[in-house]
Z-matrix of the N, CA and C atoms (Angstrom, degrees):
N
C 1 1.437
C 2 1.527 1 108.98
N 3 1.432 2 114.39 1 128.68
C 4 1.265 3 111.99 2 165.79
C 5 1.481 4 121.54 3 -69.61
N 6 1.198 5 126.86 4 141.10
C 7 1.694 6 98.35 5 -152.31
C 8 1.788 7 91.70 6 -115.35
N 9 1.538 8 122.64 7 -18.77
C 10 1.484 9 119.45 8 -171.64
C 11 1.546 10 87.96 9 -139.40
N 12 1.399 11 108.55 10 137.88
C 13 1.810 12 111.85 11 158.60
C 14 1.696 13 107.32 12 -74.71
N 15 1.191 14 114.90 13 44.58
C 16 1.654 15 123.28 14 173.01
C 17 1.255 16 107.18 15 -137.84
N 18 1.542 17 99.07 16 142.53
C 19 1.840 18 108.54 17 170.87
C 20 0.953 19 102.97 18 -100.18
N 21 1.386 20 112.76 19 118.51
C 22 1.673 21 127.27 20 173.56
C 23 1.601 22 98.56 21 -90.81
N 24 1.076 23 124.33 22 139.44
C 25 1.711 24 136.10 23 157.10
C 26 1.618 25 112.68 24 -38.18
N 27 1.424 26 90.62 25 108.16
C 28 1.563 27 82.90 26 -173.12
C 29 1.673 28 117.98 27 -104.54
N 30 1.843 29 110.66 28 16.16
C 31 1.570 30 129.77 29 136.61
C 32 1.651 31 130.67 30 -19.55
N 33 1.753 32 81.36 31 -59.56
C 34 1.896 33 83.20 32 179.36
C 35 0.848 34 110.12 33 -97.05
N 36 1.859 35 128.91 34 36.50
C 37 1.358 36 117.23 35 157.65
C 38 1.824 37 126.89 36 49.61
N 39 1.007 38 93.99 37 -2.32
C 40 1.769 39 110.00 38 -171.52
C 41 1.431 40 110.39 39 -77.79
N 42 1.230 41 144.14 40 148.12
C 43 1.454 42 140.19 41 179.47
C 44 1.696 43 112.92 42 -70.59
N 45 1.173 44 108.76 43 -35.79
C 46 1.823 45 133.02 44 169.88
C 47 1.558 46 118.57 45 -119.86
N 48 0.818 47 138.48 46 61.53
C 49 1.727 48 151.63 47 -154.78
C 50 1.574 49 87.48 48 -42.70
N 51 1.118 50 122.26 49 157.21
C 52 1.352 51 127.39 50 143.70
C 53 1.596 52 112.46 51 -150.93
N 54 1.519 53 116.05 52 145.34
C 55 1.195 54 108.89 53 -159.52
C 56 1.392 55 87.93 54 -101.00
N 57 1.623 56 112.24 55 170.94
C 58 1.856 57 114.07 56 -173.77
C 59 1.338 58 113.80 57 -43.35
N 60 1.310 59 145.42 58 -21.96
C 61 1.172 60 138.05 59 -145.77
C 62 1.808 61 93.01 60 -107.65
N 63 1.313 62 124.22 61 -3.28
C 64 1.432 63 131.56 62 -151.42
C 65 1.157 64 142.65 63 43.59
N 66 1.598 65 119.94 64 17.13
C 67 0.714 66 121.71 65 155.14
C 68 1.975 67 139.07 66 -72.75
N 69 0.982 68 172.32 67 101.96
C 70 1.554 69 153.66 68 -31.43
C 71 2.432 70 69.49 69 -155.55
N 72 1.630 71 77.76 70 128.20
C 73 1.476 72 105.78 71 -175.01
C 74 1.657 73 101.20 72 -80.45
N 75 1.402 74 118.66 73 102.94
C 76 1.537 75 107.80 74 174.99
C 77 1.751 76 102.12 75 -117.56
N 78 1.413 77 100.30 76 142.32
C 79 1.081 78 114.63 77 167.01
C 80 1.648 79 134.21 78 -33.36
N 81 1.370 80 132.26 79 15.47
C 82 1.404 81 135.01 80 -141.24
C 83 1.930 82 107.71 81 -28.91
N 84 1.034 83 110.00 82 -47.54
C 85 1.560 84 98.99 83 174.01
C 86 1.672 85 122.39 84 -48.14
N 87 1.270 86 111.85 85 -37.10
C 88 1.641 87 124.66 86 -165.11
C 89 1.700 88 99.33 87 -102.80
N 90 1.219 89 128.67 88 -3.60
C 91 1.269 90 144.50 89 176.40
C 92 1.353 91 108.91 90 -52.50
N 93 1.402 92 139.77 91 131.20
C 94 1.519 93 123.62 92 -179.14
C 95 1.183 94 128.59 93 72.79
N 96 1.256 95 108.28 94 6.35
C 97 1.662 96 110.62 95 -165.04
C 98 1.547 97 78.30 96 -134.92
N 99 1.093 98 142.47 97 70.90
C 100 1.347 99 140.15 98 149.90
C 101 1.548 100 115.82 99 -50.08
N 102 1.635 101 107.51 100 -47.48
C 103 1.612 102 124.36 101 -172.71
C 104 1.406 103 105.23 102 -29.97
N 105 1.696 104 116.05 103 -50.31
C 106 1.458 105 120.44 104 -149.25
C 107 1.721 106 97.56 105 -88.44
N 108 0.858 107 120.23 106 -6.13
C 109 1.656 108 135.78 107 148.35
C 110 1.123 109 111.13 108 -61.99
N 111 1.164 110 115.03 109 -74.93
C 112 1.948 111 103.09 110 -176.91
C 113 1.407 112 117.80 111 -64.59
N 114 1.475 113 122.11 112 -31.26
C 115 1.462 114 130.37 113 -148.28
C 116 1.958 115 81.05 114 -81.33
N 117 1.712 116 125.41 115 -29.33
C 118 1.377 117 111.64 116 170.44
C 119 1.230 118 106.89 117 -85.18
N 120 1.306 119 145.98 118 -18.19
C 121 1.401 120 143.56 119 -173.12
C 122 2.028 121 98.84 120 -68.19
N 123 1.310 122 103.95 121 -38.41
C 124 1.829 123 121.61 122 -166.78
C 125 1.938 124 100.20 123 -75.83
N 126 1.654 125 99.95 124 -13.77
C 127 1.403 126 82.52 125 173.10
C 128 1.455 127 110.73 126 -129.15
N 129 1.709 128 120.80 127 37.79
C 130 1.242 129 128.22 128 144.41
C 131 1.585 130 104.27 129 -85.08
N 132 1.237 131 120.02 130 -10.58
C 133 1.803 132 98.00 131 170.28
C 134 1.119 133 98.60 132 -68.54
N 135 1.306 134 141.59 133 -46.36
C 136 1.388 135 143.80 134 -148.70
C 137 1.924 136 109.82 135 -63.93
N 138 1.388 137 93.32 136 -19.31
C 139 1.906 138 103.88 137 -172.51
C 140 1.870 139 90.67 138 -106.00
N 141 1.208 140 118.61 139 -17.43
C 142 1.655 141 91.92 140 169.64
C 143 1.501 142 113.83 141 68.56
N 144 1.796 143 100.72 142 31.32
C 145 1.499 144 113.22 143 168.52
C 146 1.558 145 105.13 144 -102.04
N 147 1.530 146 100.94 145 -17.94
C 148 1.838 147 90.22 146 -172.16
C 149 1.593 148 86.28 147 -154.29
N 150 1.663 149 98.12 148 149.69
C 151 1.628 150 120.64 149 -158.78
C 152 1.366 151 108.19 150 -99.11
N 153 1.595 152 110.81 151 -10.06
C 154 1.387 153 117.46 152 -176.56
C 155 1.883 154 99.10 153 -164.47
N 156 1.632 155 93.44 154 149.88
C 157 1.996 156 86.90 155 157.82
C 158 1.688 157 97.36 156 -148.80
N 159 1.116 158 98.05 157 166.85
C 160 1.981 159 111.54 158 -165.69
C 161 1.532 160 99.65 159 -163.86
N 162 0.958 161 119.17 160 148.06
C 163 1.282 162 151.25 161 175.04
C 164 1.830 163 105.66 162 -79.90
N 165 1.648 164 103.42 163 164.22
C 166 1.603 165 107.49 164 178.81
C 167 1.816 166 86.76 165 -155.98
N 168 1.210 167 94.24 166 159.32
C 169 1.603 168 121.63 167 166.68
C 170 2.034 169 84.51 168 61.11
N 171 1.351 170 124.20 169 58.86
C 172 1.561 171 98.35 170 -165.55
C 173 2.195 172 77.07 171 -139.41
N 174 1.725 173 94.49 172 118.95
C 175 1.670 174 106.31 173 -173.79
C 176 1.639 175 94.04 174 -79.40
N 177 1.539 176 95.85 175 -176.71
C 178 1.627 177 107.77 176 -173.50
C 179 1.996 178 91.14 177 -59.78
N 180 1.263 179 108.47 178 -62.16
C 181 1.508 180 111.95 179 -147.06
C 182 1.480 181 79.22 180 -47.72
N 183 1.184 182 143.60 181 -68.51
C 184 1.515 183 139.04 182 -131.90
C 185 1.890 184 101.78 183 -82.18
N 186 1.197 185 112.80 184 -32.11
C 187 1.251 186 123.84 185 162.12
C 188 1.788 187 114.43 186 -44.88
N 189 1.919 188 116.77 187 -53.93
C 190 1.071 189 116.12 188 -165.95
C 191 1.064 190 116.34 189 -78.37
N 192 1.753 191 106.37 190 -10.84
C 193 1.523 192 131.08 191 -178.75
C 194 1.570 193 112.10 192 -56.76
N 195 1.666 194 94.83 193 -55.10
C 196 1.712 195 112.60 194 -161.86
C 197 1.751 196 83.22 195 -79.30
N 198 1.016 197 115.74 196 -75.68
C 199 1.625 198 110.78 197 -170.93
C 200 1.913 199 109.18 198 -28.94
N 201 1.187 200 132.38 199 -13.53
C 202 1.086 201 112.11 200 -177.63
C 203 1.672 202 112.57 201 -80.80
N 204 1.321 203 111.86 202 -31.46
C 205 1.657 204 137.44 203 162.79
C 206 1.205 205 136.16 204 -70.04
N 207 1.516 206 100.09 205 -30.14
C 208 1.553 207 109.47 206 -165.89
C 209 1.663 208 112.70 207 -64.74
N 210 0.893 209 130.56 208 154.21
C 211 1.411 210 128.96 209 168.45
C 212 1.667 211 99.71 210 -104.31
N 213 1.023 212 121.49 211 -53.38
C 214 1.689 213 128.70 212 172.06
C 215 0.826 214 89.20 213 -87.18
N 216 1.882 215 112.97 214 140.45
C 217 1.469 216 125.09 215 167.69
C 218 1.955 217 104.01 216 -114.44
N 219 1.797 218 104.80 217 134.62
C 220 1.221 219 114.49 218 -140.41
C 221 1.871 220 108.95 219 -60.35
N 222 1.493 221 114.64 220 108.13
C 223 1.648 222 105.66 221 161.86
C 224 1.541 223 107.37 222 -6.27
N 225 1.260 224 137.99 223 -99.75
C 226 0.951 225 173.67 224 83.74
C 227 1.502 226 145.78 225 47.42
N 228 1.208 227 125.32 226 62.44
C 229 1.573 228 105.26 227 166.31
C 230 1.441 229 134.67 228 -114.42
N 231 1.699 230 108.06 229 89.49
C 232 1.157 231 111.48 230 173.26
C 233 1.381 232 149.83 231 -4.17
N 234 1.205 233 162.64 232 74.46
C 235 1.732 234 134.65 233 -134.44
C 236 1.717 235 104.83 234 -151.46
N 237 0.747 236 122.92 235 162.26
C 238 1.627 237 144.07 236 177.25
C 239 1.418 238 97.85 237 -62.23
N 240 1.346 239 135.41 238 128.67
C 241 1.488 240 124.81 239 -173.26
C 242 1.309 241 100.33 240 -165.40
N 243 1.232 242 118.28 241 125.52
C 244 1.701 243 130.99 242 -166.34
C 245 1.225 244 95.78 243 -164.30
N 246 1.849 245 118.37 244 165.77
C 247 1.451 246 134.66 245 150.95
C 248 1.659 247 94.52 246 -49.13
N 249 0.950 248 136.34 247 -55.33
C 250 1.667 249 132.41 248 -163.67
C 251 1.736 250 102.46 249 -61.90
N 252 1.386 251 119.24 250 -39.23
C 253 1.207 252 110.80 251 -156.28
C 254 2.054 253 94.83 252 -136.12
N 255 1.315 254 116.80 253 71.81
C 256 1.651 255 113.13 254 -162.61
C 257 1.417 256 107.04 255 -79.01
N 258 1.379 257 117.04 256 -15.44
C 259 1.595 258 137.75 257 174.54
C 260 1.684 259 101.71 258 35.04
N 261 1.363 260 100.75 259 57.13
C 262 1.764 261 109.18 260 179.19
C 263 1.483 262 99.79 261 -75.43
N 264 1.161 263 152.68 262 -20.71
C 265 1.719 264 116.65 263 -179.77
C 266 1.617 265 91.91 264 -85.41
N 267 1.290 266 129.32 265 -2.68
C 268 1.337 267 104.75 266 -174.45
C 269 1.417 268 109.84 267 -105.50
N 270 1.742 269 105.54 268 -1.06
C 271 1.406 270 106.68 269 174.22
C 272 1.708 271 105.74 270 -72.30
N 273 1.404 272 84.99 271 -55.64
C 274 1.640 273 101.42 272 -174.30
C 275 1.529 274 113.89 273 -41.11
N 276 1.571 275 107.56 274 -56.12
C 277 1.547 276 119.88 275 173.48
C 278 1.580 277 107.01 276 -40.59
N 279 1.319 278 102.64 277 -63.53
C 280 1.830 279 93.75 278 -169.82
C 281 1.580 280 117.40 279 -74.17
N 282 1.675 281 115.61 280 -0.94
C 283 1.449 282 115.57 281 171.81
C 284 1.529 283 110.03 282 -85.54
N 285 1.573 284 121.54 283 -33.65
C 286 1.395 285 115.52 284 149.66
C 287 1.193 286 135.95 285 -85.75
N 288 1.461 287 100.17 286 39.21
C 289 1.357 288 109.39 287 162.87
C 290 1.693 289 124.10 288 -122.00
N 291 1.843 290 91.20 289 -15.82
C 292 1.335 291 101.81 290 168.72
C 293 1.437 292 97.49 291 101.61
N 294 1.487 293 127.17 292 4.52
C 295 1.330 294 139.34 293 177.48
C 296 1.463 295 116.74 294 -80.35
N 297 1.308 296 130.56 295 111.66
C 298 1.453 297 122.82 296 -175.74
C 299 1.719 298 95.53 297 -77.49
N 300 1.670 299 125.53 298 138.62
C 301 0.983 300 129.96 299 162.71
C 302 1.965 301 115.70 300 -93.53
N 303 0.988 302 114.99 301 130.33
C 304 1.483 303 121.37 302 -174.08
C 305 1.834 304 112.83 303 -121.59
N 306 1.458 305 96.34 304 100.32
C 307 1.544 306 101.23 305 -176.20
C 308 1.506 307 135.34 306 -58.00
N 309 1.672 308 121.23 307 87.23
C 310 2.013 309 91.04 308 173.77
C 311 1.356 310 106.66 309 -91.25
N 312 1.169 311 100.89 310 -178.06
C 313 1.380 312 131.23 311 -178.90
C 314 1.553 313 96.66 312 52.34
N 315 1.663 314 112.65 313 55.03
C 316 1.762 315 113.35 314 175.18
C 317 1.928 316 104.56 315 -69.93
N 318 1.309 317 116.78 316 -1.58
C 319 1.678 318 110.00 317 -170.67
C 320 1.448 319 86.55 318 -95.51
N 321 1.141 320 134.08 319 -30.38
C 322 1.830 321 139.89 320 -139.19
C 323 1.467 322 94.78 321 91.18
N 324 1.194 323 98.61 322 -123.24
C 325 1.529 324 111.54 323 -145.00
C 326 1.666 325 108.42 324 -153.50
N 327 1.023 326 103.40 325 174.78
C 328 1.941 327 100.08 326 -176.90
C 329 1.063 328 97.74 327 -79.15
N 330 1.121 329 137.72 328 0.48
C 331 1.849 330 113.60 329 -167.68
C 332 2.011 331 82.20 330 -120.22
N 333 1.386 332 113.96 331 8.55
C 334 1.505 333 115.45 332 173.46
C 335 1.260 334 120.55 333 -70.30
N 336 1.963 335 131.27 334 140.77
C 337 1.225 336 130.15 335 161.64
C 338 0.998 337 121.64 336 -101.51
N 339 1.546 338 102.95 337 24.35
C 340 1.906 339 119.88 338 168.69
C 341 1.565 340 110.30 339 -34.14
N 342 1.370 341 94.53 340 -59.81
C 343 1.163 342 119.16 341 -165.40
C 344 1.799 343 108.75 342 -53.64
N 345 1.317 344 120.21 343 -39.10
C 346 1.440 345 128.96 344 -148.42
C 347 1.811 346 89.95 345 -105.44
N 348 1.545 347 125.18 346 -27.62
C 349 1.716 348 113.04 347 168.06
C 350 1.255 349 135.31 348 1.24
N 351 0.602 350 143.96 349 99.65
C 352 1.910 351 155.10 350 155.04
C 353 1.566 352 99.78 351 -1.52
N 354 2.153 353 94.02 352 -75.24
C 355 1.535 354 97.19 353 -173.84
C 356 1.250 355 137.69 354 -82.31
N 357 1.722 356 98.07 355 -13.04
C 358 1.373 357 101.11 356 169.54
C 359 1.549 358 129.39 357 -71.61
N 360 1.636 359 109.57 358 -41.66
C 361 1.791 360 122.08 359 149.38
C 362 1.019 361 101.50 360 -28.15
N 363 1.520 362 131.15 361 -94.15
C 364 1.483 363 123.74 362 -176.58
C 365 1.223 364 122.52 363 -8.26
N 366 1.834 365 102.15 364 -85.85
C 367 1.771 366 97.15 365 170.10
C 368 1.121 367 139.63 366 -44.43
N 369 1.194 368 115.28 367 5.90
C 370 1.539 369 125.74 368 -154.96
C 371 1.566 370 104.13 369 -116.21
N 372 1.705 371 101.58 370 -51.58
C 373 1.845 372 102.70 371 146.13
C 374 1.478 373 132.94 372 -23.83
N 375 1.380 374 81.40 373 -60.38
C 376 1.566 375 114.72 374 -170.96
C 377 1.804 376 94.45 375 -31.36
N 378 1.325 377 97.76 376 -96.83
C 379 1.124 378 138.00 377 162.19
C 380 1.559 379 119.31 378 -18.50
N 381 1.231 380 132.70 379 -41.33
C 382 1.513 381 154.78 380 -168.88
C 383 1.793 382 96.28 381 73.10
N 384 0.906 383 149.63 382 32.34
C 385 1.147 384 144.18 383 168.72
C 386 1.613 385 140.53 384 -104.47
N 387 1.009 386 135.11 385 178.67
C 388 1.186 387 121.39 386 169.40
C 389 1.401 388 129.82 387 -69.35
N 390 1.304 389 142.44 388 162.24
C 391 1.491 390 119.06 389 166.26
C 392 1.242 391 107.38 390 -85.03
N 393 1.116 392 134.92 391 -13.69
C 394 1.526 393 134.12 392 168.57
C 395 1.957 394 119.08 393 -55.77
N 396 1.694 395 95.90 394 -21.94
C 397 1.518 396 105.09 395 -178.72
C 398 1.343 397 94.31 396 -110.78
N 399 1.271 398 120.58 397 2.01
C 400 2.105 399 102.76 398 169.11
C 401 1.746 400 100.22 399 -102.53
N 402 1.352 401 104.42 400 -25.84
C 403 1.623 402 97.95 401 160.50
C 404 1.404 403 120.84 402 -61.77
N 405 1.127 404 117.35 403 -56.51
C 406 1.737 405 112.93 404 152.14
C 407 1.334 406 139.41 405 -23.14
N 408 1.739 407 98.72 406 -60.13
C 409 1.413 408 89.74 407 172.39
C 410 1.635 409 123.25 408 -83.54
N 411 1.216 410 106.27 409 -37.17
C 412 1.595 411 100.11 410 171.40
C 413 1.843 412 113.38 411 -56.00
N 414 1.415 413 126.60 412 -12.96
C 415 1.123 414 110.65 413 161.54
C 416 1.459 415 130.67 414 -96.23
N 417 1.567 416 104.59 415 6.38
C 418 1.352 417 109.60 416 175.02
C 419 1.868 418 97.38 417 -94.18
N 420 0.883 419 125.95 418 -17.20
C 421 1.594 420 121.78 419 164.81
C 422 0.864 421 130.37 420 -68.08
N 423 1.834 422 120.58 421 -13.33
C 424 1.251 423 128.49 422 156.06
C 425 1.649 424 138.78 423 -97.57
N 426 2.038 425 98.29 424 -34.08
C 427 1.216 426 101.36 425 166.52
C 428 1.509 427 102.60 426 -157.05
N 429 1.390 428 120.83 427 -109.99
C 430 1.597 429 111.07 428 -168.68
C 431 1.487 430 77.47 429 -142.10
N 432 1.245 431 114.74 430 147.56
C 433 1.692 432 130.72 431 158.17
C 434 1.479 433 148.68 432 -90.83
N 435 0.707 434 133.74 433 155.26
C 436 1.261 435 111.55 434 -164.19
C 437 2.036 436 95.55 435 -127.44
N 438 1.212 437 125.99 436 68.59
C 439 1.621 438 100.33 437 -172.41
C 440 1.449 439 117.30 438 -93.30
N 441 1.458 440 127.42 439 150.31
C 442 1.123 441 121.00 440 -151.23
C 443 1.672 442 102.76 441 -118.82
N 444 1.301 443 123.25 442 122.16
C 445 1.310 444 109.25 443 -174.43
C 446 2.204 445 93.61 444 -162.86
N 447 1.082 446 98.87 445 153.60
C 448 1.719 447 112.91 446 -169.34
C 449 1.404 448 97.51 447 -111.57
N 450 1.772 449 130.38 448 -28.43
C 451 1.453 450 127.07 449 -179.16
C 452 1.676 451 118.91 450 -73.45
N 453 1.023 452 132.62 451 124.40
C 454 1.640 453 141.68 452 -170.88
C 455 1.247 454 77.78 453 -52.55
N 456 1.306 455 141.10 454 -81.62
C 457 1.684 456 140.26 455 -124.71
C 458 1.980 457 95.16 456 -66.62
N 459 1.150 458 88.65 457 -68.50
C 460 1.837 459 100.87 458 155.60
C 461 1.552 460 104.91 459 -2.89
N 462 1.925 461 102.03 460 -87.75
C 463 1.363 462 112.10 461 -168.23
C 464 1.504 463 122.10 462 -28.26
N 465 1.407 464 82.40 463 -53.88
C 466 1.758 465 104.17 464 -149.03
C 467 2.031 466 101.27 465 -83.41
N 468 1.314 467 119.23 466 -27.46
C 469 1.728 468 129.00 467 147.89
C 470 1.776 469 101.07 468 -35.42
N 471 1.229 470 104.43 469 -76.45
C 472 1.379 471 122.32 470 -164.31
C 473 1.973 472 120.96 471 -43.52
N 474 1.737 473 90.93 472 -24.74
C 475 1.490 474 75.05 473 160.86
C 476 1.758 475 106.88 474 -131.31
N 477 0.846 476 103.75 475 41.29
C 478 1.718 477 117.99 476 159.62
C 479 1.692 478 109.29 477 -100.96
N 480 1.065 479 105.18 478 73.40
C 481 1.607 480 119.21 479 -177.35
C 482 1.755 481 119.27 480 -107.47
N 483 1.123 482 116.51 481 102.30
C 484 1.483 483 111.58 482 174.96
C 485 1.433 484 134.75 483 -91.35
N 486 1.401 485 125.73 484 -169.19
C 487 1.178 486 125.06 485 -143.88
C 488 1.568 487 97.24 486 -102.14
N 489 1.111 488 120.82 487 136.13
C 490 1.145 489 122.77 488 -163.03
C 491 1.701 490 105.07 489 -116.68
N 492 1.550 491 128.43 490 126.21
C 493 1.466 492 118.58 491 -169.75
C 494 1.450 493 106.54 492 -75.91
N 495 1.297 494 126.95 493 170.88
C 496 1.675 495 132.35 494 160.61
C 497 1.725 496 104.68 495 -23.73
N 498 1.287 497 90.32 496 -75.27
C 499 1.819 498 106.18 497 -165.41
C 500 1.621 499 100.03 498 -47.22
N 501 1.025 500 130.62 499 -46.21
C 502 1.660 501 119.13 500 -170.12
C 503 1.498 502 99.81 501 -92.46
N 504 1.538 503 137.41 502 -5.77
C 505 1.648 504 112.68 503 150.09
C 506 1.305 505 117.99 504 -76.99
N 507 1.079 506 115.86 505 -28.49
C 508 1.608 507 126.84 506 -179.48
C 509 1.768 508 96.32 507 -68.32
N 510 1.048 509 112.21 508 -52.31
C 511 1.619 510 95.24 509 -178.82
C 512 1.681 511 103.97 510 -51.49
N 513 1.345 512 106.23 511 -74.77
C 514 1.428 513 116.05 512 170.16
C 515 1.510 514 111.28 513 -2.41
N 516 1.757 515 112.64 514 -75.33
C 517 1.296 516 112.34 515 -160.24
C 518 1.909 517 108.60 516 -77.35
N 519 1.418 518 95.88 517 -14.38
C 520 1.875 519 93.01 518 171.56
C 521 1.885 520 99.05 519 -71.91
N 522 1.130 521 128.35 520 -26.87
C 523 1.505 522 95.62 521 -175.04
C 524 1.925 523 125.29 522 -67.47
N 525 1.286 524 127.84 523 1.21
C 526 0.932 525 137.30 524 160.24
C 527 1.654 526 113.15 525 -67.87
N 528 0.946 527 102.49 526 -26.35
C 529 1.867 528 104.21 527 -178.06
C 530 1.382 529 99.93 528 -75.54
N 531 1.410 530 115.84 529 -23.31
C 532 2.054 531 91.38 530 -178.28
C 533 1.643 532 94.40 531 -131.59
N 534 1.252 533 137.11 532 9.75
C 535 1.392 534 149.70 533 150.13
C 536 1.279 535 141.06 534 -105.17
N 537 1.054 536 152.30 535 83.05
C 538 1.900 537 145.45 536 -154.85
C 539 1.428 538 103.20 537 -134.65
N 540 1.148 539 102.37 538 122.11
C 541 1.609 540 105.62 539 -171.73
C 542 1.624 541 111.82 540 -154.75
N 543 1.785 542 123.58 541 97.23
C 544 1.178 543 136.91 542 -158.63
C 545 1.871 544 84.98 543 -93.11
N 546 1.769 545 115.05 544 122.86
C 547 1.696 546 119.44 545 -172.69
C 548 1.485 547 107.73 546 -119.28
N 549 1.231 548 108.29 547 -10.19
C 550 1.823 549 110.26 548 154.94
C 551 1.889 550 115.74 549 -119.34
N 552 1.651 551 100.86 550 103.75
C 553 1.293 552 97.24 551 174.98
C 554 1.580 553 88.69 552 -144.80
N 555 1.320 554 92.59 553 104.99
C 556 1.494 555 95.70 554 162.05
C 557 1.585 556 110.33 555 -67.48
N 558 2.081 557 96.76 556 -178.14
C 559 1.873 558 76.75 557 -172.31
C 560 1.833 559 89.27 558 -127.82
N 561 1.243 560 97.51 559 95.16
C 562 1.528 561 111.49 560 -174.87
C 563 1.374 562 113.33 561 -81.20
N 564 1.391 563 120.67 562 20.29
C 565 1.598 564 109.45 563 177.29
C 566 1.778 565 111.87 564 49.54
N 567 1.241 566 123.03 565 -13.77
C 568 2.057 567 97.27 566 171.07
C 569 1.869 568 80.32 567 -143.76
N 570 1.429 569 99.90 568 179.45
C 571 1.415 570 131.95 569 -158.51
C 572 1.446 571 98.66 570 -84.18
N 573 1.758 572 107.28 571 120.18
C 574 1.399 573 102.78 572 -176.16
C 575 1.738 574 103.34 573 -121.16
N 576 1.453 575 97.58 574 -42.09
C 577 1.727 576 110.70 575 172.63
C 578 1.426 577 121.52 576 -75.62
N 579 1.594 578 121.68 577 142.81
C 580 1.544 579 108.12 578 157.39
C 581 1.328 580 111.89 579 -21.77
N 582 1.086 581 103.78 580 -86.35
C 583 1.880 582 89.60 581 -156.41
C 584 1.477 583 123.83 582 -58.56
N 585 1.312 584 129.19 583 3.81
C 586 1.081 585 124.98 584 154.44
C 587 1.454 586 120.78 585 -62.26
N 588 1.556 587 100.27 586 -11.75
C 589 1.862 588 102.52 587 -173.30
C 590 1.182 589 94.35 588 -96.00
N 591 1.605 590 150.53 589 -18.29
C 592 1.305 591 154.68 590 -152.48
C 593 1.460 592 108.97 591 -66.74
């Protein structure tokens, strides 16, 4: 998986480079040229080490970018996906594209009040469950999830996900209309998200 449409310096061996000043070490030569990233990712199918490859954190513009080159069009594009952040034209975009979208950070994030919601509590009553498992399931109605947790009790919550009626996704998807809150943005100096293209 390509995991950023950015070339980070891959010198300092580091998982997130940062050069002394701390700001995030990018390659400026290999910058923009994502293509030559995928166009080698498109010829590990050819060795029959990997059954699929897809991209993550990758917006429409940079999407329509690679699709003009791509020979494989990506399994996959990973993305930030919450009631705060539902990023529906880019769901939609990569479902007519034949792109499966795969949600992390479906809770938000620790510094998130996902957790603390009005309507999601409710549903969560509703339901007898956690809101951590109605965040779940309302994101398995849209795409696949990714939730991240190290506690067994955790695990085993996380895929006990129920069925959620019209009226409580529709609540769900109204909390973005008076809340929007993007909780992984690195600060990469060029335009990686839709709305950086806005």
């Amino acid at each position: 998986m390509m995991h950023w449409p950015i070339a980070m310096n891959p010198a300092t061996r580091q998982l997130v480079p940062l050069k002394p000043d701390g700001s995030r070490d990018i390659d400026e030569e290999l910058q923009g040229k994502f293509e030559l990233t995928w166009g080698a990712m498109e010829k590990l199918l050819d060795t029959g080490k990997v059954k699929n490859i897809g991209v993550a954190n990758f917006s429409i513009p940079n999407l329509e970018r690679l699709l003009k080159t791509a020979k494989v069009v990506p399994a996959v594009n990973q993305i930030e996906l919450h009631p705060y952040l539902p990023q529906n034209k880019l769901v939609d975009y990569c479902t007519s594209k034949g792109i499966h979208c795969t949600a992390y950070s479906p809770l938000g994030s620790s510094q998130s009040t996902l957790l603390q919601d009005e309507t999601l509590n409710k549903i969560a009553k509703a339901h007898d469950k956690s809101v951590a498992q109605i965040l779940i399931s309302w994101g398995v109605t849209r795409t696949s999830v990714l939730p991240k947790s190290v506690n067994p009790e955790r695990i085993k919550a996380n895929i006990d996900v129920v069925t959620l009626n019209d009226e409580e996704i529709q609540a769900i998807n109204n909390i973005s209309k008076t809340t929007t809150k993007r909780f992984v943005r690195p600060a990469w100096g060029v335009p990686v998200f839709d709305e950086d293209f806005e």
